[in-house]
TORPA-4810 file (N, C-alpha, C, O; in nm, 3 decimals):
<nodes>
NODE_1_3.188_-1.815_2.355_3.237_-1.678_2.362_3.380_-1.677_2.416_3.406_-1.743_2.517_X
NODE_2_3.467_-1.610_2.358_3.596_-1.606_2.411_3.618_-1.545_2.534_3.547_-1.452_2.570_X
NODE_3_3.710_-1.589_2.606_3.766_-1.515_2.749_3.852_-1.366_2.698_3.966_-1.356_2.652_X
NODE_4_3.770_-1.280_2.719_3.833_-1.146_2.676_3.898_-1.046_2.856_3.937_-0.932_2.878_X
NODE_5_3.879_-1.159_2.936_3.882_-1.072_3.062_4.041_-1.064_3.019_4.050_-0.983_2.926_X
NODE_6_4.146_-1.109_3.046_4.288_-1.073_3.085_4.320_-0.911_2.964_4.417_-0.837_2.945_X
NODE_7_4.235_-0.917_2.932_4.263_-0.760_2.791_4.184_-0.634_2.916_4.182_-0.514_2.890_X
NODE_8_4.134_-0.684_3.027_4.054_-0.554_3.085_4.230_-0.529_3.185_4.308_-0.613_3.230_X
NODE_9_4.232_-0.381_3.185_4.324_-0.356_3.277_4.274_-0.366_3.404_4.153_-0.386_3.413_X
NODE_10_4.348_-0.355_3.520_4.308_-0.385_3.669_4.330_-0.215_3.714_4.432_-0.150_3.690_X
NODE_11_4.217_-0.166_3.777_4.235_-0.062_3.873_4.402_-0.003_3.874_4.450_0.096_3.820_X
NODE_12_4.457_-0.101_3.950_4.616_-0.082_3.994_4.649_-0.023_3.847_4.666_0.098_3.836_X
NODE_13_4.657_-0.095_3.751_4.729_-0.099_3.583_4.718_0.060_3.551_4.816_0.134_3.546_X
NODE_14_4.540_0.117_3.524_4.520_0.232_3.546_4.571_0.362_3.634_4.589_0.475_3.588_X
NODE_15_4.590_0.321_3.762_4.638_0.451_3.807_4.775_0.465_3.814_4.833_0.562_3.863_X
NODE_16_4.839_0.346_3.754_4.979_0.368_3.723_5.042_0.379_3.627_5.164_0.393_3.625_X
NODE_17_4.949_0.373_3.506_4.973_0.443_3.399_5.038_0.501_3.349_5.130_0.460_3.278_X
NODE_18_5.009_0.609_3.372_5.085_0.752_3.358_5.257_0.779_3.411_5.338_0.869_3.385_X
NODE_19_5.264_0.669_3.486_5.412_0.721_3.587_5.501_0.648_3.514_5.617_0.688_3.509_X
NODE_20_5.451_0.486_3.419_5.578_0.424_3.360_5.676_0.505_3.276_5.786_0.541_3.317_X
NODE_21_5.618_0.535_3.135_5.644_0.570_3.015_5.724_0.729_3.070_5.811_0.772_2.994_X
NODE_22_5.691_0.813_3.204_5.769_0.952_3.224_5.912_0.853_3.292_6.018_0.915_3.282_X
NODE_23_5.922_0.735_3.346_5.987_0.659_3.429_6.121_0.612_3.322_6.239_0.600_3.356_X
NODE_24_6.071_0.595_3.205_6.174_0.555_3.074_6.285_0.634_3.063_6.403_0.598_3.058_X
NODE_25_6.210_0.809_3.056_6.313_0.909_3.007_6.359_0.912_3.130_6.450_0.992_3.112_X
NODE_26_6.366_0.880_3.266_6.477_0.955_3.379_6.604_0.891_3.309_6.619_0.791_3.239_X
NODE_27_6.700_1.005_3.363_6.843_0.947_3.328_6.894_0.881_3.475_7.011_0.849_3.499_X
NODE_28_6.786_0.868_3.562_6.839_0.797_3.709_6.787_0.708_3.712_6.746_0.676_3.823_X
NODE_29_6.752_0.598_3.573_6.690_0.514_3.606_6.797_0.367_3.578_6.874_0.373_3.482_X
NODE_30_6.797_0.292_3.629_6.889_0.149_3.639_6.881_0.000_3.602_6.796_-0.029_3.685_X
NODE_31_6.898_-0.076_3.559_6.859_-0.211_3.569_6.902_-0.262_3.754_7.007_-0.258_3.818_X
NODE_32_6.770_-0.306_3.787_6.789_-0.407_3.910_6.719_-0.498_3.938_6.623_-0.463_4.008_X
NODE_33_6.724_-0.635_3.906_6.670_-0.734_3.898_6.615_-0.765_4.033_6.528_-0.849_4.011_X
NODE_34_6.619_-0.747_4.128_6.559_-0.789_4.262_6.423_-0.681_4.300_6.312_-0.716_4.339_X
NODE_35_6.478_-0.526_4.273_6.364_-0.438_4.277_6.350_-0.358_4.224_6.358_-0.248_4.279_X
NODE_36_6.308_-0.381_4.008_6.302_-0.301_3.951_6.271_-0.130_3.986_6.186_-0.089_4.066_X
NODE_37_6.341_-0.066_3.923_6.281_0.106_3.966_6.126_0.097_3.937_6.069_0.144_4.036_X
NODE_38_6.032_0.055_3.838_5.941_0.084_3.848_5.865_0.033_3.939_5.774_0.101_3.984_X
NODE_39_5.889_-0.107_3.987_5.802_-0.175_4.124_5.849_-0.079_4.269_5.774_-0.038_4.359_X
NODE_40_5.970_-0.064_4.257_5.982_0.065_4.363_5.902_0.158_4.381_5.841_0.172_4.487_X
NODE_41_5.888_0.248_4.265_5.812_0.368_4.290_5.700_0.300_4.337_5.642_0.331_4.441_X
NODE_42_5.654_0.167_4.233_5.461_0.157_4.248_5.455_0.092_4.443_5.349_0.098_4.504_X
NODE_43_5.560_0.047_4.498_5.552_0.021_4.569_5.566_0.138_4.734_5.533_0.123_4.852_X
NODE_44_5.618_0.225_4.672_5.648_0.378_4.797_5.517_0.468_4.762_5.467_0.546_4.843_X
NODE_45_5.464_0.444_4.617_5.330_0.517_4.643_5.230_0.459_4.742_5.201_0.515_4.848_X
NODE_46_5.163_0.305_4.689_5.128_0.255_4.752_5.105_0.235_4.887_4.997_0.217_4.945_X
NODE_47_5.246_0.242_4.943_5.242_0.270_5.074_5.236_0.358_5.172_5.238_0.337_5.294_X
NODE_48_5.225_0.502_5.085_5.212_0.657_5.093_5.065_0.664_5.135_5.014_0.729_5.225_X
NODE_49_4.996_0.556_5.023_4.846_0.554_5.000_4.749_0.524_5.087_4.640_0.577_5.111_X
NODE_50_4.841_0.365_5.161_4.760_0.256_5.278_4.755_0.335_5.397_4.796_0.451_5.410_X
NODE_51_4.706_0.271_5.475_4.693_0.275_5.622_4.774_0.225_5.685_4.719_0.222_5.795_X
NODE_52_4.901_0.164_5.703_4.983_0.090_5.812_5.091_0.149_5.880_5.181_0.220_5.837_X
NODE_53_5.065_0.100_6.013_5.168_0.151_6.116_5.309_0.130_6.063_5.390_0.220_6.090_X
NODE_54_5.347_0.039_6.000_5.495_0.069_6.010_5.520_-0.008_5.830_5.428_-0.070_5.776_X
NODE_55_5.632_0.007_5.776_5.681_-0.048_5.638_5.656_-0.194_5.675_5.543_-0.236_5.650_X
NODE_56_5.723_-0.259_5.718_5.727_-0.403_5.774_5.564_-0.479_5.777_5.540_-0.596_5.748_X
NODE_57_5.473_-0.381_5.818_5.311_-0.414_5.784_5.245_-0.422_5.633_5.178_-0.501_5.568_X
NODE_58_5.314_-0.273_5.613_5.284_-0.297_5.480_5.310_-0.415_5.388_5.227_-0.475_5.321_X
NODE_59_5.439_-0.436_5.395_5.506_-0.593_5.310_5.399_-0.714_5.347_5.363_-0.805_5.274_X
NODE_60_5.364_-0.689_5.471_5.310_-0.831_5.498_5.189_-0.807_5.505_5.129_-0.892_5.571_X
NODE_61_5.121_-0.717_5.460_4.977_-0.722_5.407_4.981_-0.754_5.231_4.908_-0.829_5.167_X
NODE_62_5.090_-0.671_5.185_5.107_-0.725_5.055_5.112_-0.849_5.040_5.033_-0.906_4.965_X
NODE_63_5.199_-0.909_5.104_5.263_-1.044_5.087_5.100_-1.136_5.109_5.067_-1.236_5.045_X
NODE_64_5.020_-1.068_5.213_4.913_-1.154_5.240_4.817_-1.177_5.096_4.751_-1.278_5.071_X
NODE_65_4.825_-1.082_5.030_4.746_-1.065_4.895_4.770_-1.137_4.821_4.681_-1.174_4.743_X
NODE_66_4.903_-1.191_4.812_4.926_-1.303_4.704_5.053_-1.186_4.612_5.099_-1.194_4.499_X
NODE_67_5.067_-1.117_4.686_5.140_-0.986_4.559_5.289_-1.052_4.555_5.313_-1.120_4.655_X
NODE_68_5.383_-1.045_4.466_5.530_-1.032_4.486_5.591_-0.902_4.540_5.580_-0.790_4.491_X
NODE_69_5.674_-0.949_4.677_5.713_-0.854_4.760_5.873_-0.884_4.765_5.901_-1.004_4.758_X
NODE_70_5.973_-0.801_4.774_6.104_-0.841_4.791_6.139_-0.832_4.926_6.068_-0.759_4.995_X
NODE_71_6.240_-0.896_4.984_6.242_-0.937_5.116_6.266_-0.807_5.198_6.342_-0.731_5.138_X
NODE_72_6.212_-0.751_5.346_6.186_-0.675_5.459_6.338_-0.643_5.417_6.327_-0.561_5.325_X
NODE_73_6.483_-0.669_5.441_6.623_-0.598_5.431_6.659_-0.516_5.291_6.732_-0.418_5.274_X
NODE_74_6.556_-0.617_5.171_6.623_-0.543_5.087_6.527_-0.448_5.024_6.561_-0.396_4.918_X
NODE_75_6.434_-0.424_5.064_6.330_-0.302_5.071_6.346_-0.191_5.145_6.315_-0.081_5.098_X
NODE_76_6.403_-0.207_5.286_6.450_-0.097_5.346_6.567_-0.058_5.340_6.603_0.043_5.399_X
NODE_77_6.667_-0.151_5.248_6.814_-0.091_5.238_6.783_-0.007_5.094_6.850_0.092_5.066_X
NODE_78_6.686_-0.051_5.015_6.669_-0.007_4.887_6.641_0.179_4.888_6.682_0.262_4.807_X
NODE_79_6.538_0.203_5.039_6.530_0.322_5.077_6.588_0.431_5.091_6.535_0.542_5.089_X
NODE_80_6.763_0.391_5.115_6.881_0.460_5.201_6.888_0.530_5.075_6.875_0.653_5.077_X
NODE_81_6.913_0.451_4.930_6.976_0.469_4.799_6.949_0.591_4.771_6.836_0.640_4.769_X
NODE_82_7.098_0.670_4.738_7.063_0.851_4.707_7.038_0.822_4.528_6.967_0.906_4.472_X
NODE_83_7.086_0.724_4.453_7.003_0.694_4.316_6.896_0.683_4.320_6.850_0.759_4.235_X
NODE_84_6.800_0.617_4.381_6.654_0.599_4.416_6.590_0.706_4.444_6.480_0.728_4.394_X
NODE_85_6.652_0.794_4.534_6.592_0.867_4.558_6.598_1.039_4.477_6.534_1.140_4.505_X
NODE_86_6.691_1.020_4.382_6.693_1.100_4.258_6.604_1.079_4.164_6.529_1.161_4.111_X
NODE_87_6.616_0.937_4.141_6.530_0.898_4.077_6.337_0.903_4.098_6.253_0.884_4.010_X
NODE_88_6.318_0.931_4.228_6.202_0.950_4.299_6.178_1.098_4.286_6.065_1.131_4.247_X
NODE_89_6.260_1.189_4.310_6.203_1.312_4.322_6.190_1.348_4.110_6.086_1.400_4.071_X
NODE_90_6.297_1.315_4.008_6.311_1.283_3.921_6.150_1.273_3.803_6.102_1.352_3.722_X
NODE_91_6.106_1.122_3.857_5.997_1.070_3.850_5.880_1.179_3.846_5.818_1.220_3.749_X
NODE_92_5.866_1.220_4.007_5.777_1.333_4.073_5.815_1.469_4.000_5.831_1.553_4.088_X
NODE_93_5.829_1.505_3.921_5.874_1.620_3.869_5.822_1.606_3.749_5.757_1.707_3.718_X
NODE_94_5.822_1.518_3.661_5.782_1.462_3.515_5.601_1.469_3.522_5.524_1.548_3.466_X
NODE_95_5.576_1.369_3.603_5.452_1.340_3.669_5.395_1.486_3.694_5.282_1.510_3.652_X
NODE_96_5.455_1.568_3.749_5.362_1.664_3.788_5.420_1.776_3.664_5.426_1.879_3.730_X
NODE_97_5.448_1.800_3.574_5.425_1.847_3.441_5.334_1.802_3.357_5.279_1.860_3.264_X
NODE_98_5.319_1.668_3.404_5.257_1.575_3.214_5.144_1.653_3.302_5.092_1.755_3.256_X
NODE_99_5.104_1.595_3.444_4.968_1.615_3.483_4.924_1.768_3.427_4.838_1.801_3.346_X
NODE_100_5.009_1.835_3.496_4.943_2.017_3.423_4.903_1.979_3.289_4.784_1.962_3.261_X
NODE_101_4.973_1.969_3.225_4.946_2.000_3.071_4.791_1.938_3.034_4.723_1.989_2.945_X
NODE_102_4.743_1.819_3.118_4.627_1.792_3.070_4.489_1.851_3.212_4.368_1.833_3.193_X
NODE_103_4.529_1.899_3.303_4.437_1.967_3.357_4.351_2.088_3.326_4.420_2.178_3.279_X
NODE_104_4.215_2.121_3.337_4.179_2.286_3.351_4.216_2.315_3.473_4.222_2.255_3.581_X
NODE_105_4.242_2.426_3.432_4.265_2.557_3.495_4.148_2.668_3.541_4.095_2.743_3.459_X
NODE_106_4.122_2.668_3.657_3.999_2.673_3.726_4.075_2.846_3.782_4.078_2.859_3.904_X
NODE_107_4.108_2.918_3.733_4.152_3.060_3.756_4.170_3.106_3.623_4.232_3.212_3.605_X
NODE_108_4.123_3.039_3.523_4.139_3.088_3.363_4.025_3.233_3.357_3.936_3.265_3.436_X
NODE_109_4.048_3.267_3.293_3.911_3.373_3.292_3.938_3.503_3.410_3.884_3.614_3.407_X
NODE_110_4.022_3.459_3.497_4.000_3.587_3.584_4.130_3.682_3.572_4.243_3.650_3.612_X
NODE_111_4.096_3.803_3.511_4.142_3.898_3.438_4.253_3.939_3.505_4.361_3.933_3.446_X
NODE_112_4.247_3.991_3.655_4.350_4.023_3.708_4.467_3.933_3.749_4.569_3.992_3.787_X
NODE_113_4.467_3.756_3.747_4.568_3.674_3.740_4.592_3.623_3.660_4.623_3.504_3.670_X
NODE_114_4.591_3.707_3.508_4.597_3.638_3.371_4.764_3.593_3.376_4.812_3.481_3.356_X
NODE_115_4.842_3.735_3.413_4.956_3.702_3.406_5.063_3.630_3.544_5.185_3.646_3.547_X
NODE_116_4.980_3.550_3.653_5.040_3.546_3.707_5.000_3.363_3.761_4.889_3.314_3.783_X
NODE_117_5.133_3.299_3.767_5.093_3.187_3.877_5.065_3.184_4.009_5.119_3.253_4.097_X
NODE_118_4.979_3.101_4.022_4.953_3.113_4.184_4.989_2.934_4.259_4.942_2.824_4.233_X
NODE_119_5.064_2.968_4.330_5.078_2.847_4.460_5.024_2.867_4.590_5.001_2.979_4.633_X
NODE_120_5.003_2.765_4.653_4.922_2.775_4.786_5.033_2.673_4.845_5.078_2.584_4.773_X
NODE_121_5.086_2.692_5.005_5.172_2.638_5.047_5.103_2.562_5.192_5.002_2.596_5.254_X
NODE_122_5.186_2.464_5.216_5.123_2.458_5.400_5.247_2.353_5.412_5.320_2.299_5.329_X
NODE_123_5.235_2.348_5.593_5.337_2.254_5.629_5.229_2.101_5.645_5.106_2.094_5.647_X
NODE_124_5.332_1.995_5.654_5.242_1.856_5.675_5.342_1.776_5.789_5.447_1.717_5.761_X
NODE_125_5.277_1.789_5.930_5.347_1.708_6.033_5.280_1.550_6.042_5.161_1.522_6.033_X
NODE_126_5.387_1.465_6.059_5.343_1.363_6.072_5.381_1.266_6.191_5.494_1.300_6.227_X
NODE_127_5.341_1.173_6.258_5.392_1.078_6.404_5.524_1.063_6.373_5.545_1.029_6.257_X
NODE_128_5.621_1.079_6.446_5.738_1.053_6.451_5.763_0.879_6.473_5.718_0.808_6.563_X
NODE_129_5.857_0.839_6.349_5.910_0.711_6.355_5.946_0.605_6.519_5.961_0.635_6.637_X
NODE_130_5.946_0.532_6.475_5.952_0.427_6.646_6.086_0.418_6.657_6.146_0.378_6.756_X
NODE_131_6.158_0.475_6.506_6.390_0.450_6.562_6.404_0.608_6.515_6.490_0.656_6.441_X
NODE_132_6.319_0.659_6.567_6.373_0.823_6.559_6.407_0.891_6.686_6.320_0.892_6.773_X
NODE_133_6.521_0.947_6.710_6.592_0.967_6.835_6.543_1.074_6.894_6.516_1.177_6.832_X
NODE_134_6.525_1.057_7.042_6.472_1.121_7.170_6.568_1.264_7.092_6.661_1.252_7.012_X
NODE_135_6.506_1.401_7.150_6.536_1.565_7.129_6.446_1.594_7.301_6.330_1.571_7.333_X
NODE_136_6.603_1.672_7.408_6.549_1.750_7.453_6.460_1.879_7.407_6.484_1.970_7.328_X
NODE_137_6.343_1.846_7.492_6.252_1.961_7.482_6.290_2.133_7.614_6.348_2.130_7.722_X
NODE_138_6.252_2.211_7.568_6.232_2.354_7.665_6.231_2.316_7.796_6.275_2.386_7.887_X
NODE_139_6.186_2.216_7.809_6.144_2.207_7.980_6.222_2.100_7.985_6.174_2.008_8.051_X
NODE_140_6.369_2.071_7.920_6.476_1.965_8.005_6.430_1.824_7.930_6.518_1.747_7.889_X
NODE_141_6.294_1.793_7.914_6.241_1.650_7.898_6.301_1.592_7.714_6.317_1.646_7.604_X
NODE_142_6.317_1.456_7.773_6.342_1.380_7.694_6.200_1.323_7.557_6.129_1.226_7.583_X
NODE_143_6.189_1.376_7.463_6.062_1.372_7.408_6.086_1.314_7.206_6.193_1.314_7.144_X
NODE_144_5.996_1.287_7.171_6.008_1.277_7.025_5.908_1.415_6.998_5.820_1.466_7.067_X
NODE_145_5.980_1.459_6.834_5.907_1.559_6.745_5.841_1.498_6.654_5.884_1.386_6.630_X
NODE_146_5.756_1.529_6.599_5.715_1.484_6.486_5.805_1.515_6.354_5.895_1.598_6.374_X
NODE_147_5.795_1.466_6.231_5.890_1.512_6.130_5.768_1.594_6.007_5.659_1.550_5.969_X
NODE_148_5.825_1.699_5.975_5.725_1.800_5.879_5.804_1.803_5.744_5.926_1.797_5.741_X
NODE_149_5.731_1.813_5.639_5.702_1.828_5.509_5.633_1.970_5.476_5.539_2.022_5.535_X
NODE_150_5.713_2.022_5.357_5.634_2.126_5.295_5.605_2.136_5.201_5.697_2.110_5.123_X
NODE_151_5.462_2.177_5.128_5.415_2.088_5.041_5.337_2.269_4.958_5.299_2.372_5.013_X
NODE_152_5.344_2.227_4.805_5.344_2.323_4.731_5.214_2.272_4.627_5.224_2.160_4.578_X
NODE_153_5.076_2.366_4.591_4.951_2.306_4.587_4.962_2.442_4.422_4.940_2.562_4.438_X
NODE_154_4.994_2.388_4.301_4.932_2.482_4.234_4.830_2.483_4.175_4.788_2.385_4.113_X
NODE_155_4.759_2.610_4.183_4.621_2.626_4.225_4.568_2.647_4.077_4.447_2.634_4.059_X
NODE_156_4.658_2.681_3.956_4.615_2.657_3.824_4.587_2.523_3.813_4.467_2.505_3.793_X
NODE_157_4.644_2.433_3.818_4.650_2.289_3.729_4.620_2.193_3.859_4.574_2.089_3.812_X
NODE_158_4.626_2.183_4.029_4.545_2.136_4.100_4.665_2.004_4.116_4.625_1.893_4.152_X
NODE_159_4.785_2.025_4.092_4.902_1.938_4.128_4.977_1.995_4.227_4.996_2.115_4.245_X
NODE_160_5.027_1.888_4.302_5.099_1.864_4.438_5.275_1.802_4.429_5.320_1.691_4.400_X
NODE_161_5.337_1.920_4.466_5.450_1.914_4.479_5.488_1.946_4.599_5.462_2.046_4.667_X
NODE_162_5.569_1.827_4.629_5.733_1.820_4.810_5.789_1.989_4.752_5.830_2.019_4.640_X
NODE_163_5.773_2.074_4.867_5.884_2.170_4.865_6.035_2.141_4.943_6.150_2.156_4.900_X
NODE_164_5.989_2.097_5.065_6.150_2.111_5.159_6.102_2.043_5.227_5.980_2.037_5.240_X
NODE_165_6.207_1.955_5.309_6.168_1.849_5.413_6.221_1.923_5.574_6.318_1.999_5.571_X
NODE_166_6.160_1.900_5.694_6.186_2.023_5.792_6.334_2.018_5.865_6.395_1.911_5.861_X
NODE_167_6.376_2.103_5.913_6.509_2.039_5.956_6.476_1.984_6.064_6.390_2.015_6.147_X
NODE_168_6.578_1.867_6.057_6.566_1.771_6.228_6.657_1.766_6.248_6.683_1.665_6.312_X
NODE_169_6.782_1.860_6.218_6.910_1.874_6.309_6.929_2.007_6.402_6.986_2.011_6.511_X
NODE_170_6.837_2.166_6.295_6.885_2.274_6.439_6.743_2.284_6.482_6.726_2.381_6.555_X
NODE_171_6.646_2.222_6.463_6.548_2.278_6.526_6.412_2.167_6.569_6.404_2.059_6.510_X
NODE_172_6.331_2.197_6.653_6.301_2.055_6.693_6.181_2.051_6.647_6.109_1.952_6.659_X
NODE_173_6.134_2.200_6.569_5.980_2.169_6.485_6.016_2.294_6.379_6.015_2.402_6.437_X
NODE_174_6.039_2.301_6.271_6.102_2.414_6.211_6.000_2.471_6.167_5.910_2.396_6.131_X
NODE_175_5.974_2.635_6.153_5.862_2.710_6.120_5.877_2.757_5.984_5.978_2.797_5.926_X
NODE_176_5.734_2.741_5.936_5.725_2.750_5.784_5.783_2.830_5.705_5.817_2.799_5.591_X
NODE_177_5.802_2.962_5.765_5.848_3.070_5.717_6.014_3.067_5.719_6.074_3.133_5.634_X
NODE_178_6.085_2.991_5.816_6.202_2.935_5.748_6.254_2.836_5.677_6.367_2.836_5.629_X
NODE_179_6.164_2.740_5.668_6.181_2.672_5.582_6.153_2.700_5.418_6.187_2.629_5.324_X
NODE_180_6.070_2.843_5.417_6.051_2.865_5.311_6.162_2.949_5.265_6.179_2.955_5.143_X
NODE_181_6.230_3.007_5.332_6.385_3.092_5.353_6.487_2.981_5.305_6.560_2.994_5.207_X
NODE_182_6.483_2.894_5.372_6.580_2.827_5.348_6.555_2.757_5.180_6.658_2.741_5.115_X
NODE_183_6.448_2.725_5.125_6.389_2.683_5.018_6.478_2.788_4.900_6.563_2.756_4.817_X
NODE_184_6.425_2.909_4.928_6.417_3.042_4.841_6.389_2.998_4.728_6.366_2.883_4.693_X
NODE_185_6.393_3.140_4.637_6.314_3.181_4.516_6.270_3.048_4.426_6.164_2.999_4.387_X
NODE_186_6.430_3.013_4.416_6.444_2.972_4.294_6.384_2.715_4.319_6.378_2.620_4.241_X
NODE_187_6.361_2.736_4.474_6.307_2.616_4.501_6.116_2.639_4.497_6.033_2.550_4.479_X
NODE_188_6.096_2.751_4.515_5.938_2.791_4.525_5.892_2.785_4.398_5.777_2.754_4.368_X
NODE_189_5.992_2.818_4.310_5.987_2.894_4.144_5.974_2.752_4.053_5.928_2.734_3.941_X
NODE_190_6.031_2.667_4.144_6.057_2.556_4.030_5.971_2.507_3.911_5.877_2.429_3.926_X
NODE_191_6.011_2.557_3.796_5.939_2.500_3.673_5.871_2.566_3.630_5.792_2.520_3.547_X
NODE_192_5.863_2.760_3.675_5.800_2.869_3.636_5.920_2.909_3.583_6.025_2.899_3.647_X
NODE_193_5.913_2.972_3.432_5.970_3.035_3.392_6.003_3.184_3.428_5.922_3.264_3.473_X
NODE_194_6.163_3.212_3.394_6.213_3.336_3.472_6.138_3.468_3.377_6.143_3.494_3.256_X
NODE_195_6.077_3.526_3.475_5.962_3.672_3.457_5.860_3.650_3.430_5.794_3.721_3.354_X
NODE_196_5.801_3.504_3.503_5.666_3.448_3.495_5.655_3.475_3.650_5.726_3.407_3.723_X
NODE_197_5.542_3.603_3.726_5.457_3.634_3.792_5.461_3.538_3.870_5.456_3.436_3.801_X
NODE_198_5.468_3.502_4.019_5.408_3.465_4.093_5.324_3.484_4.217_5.349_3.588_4.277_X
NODE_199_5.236_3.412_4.267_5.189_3.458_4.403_5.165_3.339_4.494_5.124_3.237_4.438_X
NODE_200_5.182_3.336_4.626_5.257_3.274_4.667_5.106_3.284_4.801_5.085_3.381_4.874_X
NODE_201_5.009_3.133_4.798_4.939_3.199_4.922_5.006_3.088_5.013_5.042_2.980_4.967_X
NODE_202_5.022_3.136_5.182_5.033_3.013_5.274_4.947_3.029_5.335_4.883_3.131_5.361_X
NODE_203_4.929_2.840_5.388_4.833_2.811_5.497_4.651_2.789_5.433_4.573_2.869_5.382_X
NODE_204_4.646_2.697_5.456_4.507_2.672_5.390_4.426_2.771_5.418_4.362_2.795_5.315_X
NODE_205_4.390_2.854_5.520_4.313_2.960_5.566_4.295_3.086_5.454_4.195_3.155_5.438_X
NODE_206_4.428_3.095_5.381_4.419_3.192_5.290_4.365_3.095_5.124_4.370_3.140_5.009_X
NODE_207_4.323_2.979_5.161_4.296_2.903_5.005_4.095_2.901_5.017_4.032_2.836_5.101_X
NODE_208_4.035_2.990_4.909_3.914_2.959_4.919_3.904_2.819_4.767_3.946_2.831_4.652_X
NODE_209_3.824_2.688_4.840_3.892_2.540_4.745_3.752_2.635_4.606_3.780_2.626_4.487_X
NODE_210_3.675_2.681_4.631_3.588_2.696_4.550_3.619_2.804_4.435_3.557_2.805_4.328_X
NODE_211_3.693_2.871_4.459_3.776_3.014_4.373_3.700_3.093_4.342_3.738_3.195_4.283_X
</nodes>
């Protein structure tokens, strides 16, 4: 009987699928022989995905796997890159179109939001980095903030989009409601067509997951 295993795709092959072929058409995409754009992305999801305290763990759990990893300097200098990171939000934008188009829509049928989109919003705080710089606090003290994300849930098609990242220059935990100010219309709106209805819920409290 022939060896038909190397024709089965691997788990990994599968859930990354979908991200190459939207990865072709960016116009931010580059030749770089040390850390192709596509091992980049598969490699910042990945690590979005794991459990590890710091980037530097991650590599060297990879590295423990037997995986090809590019070296600790030129992985984190690769990070700084404002191409990369065009290319990342770029990517994430494609990705979360193709995805709609093949999802149901679990608010179809209900008469009074025929004509309207709906988003659900919330903030996402996370441990503040180990080279992220001390911010006096109210009471004089020398302290770290955590750094927040705002994150945009549409509730037709069940895809997840970055709205605004929080400020960490005027404020030392920024509140949702200005960051959604500072966002405005036309960052909330993104990829709804102009005099396409929206509604706008925040805070998980106002999301029933069952509809």
């Amino acid at each position: 009987m022939a060896n038909t295993s190397h024709c089965i795709p691997t788990v990994s092959e599968e859930f990354f699928k979908p991200l190459f072929p939207l990865l072709e058409a960016s116009p931010h995409r580059r030749h770089c022989p040390a850390i192709p754009d596509g091992r980049w992305l598969e490699l910042g999801i990945t690590r979005v995905l794991g459990d590890h305290p710091s980037g530097r763990s991650f590599l060297q759990q990879a590295l423990g796997l037997g995986r090809e990893i590019p070296t600790c300097q030129h992985f984190f200098e690769s990070l700084k890159s404002k191409r990369r990171l065009r290319l990342c939000r770029d990517a994430s934008a494609r990705l979360f179109q193709h995805a709609g188009s093949l999802l149901p829509d679990p608010l179809d049928g209900i008469r009074d939001l025929a004509n309207f989109e709906v988003l659900a919003g919330d903030g996402h705080w996370i441990e503040h980095a180990s080279h992220d710089p001390l911010k006096r606090s109210n009471k004089g003290e020398e302290t770290y903030y955590p750094v927040g994300h705002f994150y945009l849930l549409d509730l037709r098609r069940h895809t997840l989009r970055h709205l605004a990242l929080c400020d960490q220059v005027n404020r030392r935990k920024e509140h949702d409601m200005r960051a959604m100010k500072r966002s405005g219309a036309a960052g909330i709106r993104e990829g709804i067509p102009i005099g396409k209805k929206t509604i706008l819920v925040w805070d998980p409290a106002g999301i029933d997951f069952r509809l």
